[in-house]
TORDRENVEX-645792 format. One record per residue (C-alpha): residue number from 1; x negated, z, y. Coordinates in Angstrom, 3 decimals. Layout:
# TORDRENVEX-645792
<sero: NUM&x: X&z: Z&y: Y> .
...
# end
This chain:
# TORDRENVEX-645792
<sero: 1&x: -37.307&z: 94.822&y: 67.958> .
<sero: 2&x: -34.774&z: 95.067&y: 70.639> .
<sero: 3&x: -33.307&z: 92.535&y: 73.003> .
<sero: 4&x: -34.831&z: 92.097&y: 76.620> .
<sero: 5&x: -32.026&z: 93.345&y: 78.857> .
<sero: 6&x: -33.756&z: 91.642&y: 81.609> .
<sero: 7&x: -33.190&z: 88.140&y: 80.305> .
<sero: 8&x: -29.721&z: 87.909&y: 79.980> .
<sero: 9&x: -29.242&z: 90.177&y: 83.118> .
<sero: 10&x: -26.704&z: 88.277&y: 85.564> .
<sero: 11&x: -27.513&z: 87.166&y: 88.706> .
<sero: 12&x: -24.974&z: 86.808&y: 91.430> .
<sero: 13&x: -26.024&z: 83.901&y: 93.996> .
<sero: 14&x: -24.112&z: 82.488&y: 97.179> .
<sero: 15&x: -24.665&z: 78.925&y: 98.040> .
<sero: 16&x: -26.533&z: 79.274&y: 100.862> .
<sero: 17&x: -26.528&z: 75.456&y: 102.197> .
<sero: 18&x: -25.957&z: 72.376&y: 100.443> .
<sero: 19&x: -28.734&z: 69.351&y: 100.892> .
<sero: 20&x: -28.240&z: 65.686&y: 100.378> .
<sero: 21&x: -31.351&z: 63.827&y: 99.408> .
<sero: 22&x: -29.712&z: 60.774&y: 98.191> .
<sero: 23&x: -26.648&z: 58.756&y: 96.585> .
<sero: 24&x: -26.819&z: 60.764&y: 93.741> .
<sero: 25&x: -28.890&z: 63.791&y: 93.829> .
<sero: 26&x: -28.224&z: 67.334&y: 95.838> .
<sero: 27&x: -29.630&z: 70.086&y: 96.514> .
<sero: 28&x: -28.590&z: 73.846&y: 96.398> .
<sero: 29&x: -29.683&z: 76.813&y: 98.436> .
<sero: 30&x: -28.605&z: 79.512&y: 96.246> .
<sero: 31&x: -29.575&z: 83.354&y: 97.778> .
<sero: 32&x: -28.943&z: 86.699&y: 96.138> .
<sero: 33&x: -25.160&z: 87.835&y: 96.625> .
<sero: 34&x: -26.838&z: 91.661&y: 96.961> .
<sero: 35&x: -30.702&z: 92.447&y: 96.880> .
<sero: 36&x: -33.459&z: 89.866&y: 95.637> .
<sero: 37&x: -34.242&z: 87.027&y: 93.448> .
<sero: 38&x: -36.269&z: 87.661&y: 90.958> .
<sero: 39&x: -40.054&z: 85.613&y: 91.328> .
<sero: 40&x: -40.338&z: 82.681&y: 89.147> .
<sero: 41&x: -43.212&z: 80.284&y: 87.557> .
<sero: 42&x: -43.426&z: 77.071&y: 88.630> .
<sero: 43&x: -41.643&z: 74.632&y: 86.192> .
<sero: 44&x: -39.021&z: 77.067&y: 85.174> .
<sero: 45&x: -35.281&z: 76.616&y: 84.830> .
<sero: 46&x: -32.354&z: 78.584&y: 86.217> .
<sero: 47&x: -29.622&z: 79.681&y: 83.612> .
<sero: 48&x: -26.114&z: 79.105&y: 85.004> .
<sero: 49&x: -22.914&z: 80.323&y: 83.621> .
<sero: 50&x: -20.544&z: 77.760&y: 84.468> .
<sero: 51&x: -18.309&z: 78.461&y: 82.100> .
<sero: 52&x: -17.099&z: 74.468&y: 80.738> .
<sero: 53&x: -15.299&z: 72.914&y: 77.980> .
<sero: 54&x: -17.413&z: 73.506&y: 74.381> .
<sero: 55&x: -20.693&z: 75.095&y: 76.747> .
<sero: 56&x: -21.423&z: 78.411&y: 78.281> .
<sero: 57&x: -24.883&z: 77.823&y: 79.933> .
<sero: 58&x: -26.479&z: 74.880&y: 82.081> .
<sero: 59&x: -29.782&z: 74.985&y: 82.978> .
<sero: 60&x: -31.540&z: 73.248&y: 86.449> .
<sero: 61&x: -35.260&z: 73.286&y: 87.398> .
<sero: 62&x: -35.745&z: 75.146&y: 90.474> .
<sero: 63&x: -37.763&z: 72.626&y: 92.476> .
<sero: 64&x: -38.512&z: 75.281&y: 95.695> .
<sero: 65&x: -41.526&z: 76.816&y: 96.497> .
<sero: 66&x: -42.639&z: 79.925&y: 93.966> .
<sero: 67&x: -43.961&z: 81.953&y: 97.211> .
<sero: 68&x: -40.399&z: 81.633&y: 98.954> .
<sero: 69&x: -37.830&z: 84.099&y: 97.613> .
<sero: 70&x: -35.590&z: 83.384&y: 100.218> .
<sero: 71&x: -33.391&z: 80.957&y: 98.162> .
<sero: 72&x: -33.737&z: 79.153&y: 94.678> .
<sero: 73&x: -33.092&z: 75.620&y: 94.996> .
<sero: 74&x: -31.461&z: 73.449&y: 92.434> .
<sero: 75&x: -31.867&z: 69.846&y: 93.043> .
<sero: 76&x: -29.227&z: 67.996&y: 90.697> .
<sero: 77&x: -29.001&z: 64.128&y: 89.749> .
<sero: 78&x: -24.777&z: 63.737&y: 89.337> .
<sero: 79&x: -24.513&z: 62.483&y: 85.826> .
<sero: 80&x: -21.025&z: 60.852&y: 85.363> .
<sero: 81&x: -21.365&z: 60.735&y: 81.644> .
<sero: 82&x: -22.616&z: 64.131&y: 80.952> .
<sero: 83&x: -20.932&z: 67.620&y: 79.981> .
<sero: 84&x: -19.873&z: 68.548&y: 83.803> .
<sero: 85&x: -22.294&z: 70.633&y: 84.963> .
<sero: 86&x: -23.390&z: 68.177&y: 87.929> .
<sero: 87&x: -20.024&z: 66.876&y: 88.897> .
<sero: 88&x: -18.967&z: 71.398&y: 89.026> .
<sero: 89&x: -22.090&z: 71.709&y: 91.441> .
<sero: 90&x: -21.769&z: 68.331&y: 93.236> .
<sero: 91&x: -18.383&z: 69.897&y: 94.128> .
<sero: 92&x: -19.763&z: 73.547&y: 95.842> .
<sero: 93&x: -19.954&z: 74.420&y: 99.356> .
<sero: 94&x: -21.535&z: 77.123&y: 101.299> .
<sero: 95&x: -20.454&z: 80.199&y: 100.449> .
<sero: 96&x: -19.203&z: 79.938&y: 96.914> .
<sero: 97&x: -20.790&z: 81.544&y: 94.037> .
<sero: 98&x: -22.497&z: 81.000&y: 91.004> .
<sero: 99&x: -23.144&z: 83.167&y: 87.790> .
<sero: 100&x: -27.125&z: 83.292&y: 86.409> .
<sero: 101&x: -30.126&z: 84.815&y: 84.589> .
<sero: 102&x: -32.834&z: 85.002&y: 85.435> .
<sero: 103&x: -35.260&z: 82.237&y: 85.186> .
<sero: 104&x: -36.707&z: 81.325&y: 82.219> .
<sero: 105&x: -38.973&z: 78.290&y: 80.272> .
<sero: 106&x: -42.296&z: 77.921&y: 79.323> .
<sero: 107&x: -42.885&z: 74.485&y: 80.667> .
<sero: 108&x: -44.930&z: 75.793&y: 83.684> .
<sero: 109&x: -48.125&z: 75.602&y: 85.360> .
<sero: 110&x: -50.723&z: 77.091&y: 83.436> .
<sero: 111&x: -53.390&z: 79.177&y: 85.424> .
<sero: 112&x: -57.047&z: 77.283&y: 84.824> .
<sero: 113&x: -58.852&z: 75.284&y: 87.236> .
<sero: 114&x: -58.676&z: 71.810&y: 85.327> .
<sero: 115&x: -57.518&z: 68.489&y: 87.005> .
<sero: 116&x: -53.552&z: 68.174&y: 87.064> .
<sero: 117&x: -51.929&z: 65.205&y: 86.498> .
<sero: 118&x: -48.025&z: 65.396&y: 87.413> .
<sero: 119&x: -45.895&z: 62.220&y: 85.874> .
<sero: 120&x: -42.650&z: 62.232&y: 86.411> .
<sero: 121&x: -39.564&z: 60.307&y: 86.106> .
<sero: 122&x: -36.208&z: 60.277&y: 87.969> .
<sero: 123&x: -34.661&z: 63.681&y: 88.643> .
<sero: 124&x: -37.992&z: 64.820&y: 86.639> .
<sero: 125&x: -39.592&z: 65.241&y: 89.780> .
<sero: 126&x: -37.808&z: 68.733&y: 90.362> .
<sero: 127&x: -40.799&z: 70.714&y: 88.745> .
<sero: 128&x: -43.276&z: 68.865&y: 89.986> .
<sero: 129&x: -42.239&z: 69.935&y: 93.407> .
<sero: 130&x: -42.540&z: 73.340&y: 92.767> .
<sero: 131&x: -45.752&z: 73.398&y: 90.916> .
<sero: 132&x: -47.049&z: 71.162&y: 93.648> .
<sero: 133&x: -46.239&z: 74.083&y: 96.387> .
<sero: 134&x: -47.944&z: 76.227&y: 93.924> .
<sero: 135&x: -51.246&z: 73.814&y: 93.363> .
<sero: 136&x: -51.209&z: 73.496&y: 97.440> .
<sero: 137&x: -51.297&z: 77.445&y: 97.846> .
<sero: 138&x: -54.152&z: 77.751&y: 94.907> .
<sero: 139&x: -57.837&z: 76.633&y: 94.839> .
<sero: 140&x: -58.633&z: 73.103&y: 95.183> .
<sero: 141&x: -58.332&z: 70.619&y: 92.271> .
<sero: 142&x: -57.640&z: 67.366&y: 91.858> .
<sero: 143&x: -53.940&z: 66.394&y: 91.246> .
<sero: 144&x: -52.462&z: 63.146&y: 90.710> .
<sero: 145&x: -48.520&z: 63.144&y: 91.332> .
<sero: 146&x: -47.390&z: 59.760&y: 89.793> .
<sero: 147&x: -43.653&z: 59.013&y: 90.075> .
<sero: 148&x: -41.335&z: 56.745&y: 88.980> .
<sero: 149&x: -37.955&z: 55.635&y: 89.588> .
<sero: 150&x: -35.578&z: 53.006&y: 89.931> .
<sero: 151&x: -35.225&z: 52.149&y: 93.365> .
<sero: 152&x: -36.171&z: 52.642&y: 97.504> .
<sero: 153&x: -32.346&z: 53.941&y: 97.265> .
<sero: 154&x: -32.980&z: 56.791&y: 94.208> .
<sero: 155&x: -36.403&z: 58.225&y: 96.708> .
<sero: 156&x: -35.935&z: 62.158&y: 97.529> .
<sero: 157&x: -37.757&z: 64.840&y: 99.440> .
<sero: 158&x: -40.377&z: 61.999&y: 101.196> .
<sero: 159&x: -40.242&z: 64.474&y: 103.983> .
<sero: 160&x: -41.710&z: 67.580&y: 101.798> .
<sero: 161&x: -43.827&z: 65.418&y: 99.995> .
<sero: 162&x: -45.041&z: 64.243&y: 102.735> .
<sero: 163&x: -46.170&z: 67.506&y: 104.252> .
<sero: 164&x: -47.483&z: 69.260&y: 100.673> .
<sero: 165&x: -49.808&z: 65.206&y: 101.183> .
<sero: 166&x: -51.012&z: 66.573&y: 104.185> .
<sero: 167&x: -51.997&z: 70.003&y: 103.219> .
<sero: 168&x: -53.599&z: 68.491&y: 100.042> .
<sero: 169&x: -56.387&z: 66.430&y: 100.374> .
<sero: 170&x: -57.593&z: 66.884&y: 96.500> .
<sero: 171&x: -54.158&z: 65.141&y: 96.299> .
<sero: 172&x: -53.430&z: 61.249&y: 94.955> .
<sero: 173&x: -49.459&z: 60.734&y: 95.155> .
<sero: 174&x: -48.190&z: 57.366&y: 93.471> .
<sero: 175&x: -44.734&z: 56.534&y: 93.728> .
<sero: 176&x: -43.880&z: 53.288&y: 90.926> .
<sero: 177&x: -40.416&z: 51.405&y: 91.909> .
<sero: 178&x: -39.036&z: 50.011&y: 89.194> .
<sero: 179&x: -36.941&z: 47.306&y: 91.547> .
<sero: 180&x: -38.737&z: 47.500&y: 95.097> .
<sero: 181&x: -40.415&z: 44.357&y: 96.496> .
<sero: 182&x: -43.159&z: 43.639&y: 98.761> .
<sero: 183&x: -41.287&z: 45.390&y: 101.763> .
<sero: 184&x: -41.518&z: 48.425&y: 99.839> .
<sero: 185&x: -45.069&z: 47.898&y: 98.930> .
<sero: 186&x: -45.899&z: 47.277&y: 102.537> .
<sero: 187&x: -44.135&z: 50.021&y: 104.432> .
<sero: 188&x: -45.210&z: 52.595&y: 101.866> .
<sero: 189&x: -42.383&z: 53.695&y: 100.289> .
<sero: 190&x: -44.032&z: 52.852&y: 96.611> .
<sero: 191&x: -48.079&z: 52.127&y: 95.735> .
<sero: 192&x: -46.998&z: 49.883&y: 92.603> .
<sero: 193&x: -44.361&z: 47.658&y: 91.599> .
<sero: 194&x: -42.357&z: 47.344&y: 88.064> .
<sero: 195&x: -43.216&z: 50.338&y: 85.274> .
<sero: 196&x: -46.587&z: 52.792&y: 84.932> .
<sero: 197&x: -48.425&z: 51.489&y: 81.801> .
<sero: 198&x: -51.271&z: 52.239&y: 80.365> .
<sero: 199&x: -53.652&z: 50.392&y: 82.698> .
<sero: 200&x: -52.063&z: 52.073&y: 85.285> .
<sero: 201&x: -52.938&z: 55.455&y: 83.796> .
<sero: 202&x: -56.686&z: 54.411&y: 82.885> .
<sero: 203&x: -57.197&z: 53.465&y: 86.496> .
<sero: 204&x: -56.156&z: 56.991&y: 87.891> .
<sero: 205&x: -57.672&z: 59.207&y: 84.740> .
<sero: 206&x: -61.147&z: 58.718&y: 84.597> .
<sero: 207&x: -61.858&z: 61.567&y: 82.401> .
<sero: 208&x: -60.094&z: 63.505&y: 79.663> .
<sero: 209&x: -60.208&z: 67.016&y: 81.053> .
<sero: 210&x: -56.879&z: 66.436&y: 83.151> .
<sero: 211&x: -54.090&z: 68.824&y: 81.977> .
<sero: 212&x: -50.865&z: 66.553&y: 82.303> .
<sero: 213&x: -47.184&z: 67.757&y: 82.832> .
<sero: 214&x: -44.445&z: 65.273&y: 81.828> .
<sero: 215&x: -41.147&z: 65.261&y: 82.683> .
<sero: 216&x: -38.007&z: 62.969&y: 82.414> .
<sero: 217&x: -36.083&z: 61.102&y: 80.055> .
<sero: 218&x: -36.821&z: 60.985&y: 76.648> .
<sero: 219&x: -37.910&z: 57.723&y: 76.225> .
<sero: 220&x: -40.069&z: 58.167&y: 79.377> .
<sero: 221&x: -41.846&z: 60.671&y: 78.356> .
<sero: 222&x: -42.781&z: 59.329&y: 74.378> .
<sero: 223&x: -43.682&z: 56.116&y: 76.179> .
<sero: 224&x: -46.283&z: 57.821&y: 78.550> .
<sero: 225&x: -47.702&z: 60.821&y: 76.218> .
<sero: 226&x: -48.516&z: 57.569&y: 74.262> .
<sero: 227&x: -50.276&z: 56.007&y: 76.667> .
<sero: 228&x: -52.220&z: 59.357&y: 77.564> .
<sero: 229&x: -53.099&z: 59.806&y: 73.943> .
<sero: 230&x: -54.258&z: 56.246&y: 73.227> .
<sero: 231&x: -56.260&z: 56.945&y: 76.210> .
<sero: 232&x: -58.345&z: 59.697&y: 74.744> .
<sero: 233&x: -56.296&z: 62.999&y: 76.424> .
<sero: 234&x: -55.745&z: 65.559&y: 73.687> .
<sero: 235&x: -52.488&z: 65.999&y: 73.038> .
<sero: 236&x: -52.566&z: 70.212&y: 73.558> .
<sero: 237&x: -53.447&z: 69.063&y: 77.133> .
<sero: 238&x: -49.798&z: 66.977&y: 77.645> .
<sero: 239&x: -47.025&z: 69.500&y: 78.722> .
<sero: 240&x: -43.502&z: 68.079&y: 78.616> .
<sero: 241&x: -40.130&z: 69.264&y: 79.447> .
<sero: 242&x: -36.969&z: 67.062&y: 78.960> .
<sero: 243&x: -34.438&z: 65.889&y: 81.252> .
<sero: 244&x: -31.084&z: 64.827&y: 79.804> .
<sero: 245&x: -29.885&z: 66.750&y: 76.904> .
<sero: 246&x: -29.961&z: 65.919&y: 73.509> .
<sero: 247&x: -26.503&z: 63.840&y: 72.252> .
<sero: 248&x: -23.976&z: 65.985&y: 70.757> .
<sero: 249&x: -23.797&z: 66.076&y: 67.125> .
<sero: 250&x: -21.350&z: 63.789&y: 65.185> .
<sero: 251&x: -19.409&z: 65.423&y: 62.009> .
<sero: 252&x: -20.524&z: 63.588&y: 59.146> .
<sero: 253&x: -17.260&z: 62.030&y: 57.184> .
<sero: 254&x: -15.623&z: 64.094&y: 55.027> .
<sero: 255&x: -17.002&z: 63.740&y: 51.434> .
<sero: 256&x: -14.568&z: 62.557&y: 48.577> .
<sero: 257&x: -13.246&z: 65.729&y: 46.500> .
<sero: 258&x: -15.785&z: 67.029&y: 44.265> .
<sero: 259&x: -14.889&z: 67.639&y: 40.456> .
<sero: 260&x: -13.898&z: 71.058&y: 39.969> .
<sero: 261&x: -16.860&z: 73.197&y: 38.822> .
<sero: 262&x: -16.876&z: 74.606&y: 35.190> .
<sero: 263&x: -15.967&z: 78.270&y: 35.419> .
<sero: 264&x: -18.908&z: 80.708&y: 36.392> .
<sero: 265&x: -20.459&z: 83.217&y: 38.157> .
<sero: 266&x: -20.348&z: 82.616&y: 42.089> .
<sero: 267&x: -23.855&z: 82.159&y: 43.746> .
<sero: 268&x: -23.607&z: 83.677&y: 47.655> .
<sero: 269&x: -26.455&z: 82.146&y: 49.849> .
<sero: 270&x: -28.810&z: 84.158&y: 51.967> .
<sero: 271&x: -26.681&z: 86.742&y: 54.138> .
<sero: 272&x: -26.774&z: 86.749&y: 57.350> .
<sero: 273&x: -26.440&z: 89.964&y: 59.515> .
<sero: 274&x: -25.376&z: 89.655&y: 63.265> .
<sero: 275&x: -26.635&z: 93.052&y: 64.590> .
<sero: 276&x: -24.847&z: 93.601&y: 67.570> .
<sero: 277&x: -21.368&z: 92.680&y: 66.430> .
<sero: 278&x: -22.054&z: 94.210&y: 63.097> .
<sero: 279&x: -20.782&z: 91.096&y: 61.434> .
<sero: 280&x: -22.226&z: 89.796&y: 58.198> .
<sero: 281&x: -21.571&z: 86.677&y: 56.356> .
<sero: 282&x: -23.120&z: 84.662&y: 53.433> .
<sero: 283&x: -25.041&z: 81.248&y: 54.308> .
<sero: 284&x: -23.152&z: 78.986&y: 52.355> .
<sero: 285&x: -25.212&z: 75.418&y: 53.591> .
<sero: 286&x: -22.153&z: 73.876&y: 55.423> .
<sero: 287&x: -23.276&z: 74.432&y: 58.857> .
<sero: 288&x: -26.402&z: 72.499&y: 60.509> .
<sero: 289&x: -27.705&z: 75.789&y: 62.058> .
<sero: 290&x: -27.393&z: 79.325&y: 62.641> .
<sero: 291&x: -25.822&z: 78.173&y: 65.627> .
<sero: 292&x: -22.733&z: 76.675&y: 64.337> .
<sero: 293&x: -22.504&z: 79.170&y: 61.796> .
<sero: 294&x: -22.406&z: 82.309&y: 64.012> .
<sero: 295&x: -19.679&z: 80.108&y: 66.083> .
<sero: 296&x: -17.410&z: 79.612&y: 62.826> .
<sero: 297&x: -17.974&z: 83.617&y: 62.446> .
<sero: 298&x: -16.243&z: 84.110&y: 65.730> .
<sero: 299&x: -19.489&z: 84.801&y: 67.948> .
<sero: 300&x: -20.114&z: 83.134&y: 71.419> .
<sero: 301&x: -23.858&z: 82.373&y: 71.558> .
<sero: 302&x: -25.349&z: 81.148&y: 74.625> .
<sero: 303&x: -26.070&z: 77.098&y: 73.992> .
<sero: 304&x: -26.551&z: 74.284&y: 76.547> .
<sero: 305&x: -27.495&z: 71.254&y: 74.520> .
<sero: 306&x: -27.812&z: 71.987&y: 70.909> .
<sero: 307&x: -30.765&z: 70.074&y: 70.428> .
<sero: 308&x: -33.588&z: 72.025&y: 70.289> .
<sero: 309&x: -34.613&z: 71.278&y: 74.303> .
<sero: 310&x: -33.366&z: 73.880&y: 76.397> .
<sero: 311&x: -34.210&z: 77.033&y: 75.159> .
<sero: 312&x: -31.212&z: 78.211&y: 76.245> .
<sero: 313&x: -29.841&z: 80.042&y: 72.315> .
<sero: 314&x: -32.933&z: 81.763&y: 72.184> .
<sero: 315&x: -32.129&z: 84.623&y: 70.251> .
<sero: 316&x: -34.093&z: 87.662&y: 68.755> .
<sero: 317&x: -35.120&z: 87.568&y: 64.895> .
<sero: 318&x: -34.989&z: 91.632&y: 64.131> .
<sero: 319&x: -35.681&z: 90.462&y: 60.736> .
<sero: 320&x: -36.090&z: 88.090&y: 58.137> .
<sero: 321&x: -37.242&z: 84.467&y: 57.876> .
<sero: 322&x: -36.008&z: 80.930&y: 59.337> .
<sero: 323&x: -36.733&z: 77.597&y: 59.249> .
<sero: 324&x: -36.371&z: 75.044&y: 61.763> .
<sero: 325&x: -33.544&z: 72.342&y: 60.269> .
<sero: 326&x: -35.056&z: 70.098&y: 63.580> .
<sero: 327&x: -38.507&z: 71.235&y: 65.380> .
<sero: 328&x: -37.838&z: 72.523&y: 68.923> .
<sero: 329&x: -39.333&z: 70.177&y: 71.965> .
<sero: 330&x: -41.471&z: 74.034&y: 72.151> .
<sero: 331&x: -41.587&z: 76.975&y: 70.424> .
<sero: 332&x: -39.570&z: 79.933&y: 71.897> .
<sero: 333&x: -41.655&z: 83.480&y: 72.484> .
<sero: 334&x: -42.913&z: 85.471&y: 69.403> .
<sero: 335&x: -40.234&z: 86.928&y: 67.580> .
<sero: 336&x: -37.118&z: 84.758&y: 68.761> .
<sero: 337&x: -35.690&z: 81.308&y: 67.538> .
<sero: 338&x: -33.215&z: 78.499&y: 68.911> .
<sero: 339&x: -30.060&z: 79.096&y: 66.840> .
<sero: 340&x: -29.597&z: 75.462&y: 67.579> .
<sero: 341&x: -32.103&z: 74.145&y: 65.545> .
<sero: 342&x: -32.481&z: 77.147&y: 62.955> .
<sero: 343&x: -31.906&z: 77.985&y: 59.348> .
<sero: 344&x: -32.005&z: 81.206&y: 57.209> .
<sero: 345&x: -34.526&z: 81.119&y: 54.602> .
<sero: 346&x: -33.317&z: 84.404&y: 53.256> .
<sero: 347&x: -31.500&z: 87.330&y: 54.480> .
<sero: 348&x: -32.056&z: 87.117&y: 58.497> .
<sero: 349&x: -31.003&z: 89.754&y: 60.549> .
<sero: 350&x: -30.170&z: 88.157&y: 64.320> .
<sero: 351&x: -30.046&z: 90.239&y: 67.692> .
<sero: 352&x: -26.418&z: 88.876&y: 68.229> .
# end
């Protein structure tokens, strides 16, 4: 098995024009520097090398329309606490440029003709926007977009939504405000007031065929496949994909000293054999994953957030077996594992 040059190819894009929809959140035009963008699914992310402290890849949802190649556009939430991705592209203009693959992610929409429900949260609207311009320029359904955030002040891309509404009419859009009032109730900026909750959900889903896309924060998105579940949806129907990556990972304290072992033999773990670099080491069990282990070997693996959710250290298994230390948020494609979350269980041989 060989690696797929395509994925990793770089992409050179110019910021084409820079968008605020609100306080917090931009968006990013980004055209080709030189030919075109590659087509992508709706619900897929855009790998970007931005190069920070301790992290070579970030990944955004492109939330534009799948039928217009004219741009990719990254809608980012500035995260002041986070790894500084968002503050790098808050800070871009028109006419710099970024480093990227090509899309990737297998949280998309999926090509049948059952019922969509949408159910979002926050900056978790971003594929929802571009799997509704995809639902609007497919055969009817019904869809159900049901949104939540915070406040009138955190609403984006009314204007859009508005319009994909009006081109819709198999579409139901519910926007939940966690803190609006009456005013917002009666002007139509919101259809409900405080959190979605089950009875919510059983008023809108009156059967169980719906397929259902989540996305948000993590505790978002456990609280409503829970609902959805206890409601009678099967849980191969519920499609997630997480917003907000998972925490770094803490050393553990040092242990005391061990006694010194009795003389012996030495036992070598499972070797591992990085193909590329034609490196090869012995698993010795010190390292959480094959992640940190090809790191301490000198290799620079693509990661974004070391927690199984991002899909981003994908990586090509020419041979061998592994185990998942952590299971993945989704499996990668046959044949490849997240180094993040991985584990020899013998002699592995890895595409890196």
């Amino acid at each position: 098995m060989t690696a797929d040059p395509a994925r990793a190819a770089a992409l050179t894009l110019e910021v084409a024009e820079v968008i605020r929809e609100s306080a917090s959140v931009v968006s990013l035009r980004l055209s080709a520097a030189a030919g075109a963008l590659p087509p992508f699914l709706p619900g897929q992310h855009l790998p970007l090398r931005l190069d920070l402290p301790g992290r070579r890849l970030a990944t955004y949802t492109i939330s534009s329309d799948p039928g217009d190649l004219s741009a990719y556009r990254l809608s980012v939430k500035l995260e002041e606490a986070g790894q500084g991705g968002s503050r790098h592209l808050h800070g871009l203009q028109a006419g710099d440029q970024l480093q990227a693959e090509v899309p990737r992610g297998r949280f998309v929409l999926q090509e049948d003709h059952r019922p969509v429900l949408l159910l979002t949260g926050g900056i978790g609207i971003t594929p929802a926007l571009a799997m509704l311009h995809a639902l609007a320029a497919g055969p009817a359904r019904p869809v159900v977009f049901l949104h939540a955030c915070r406040s009138r002040a955190d609403l984006c891309f009314e204007a859009e939504l508005a319009a994909l509404e009006a081109r819709m009419p198999h579409l139901t859009r519910i926007t939940v405000l966690a803190e609006g009032d009456a005013q917002d109730l009666a002007e139509g900026r919101c259809q409900h007031l405080g959190l979605i909750d089950r009875a919510l959900l059983r008023r809108i889903l009156p059967q169980d065929a719906w397929r259902s896309y989540l996305c948000g924060p993590e505790a978002f998105m456990a609280a409503m496949r829970a609902a959805l579940t206890s409601l009678g949806l099967p849980d191969d129907q519920i499609l997630q994909e997480s917003f907000g990556s998972a925490p770094a990972p803490v050393p553990a304290p040092a242990p005391a000293p061990a006694p010194a072992p009795a003389p012996g033999p030495a036992v070598a773990g499972p070797v591992v054999h990085f193909a590329r670099s034609g490196l090869e080491a012995a698993w010795d069990g010190s390292h959480p994953s094959l992640l940190d282990f090809a790191e301490a070997q000198g290799l620079s693996p693509d990661f974004s957030c070391r927690g199984g959710v991002c899909g981003a250290c994908a990586c090509l298994r020419l041979e061998g077996e592994t185990d998942y230390a952590e299971d993945p948020l989704e499996d990668p494609p046959e044949g490849e594992i997240l180094l993040c979350c991985s584990v020899p269980r013998g002699r592995v041989v890895l595409d890196l």
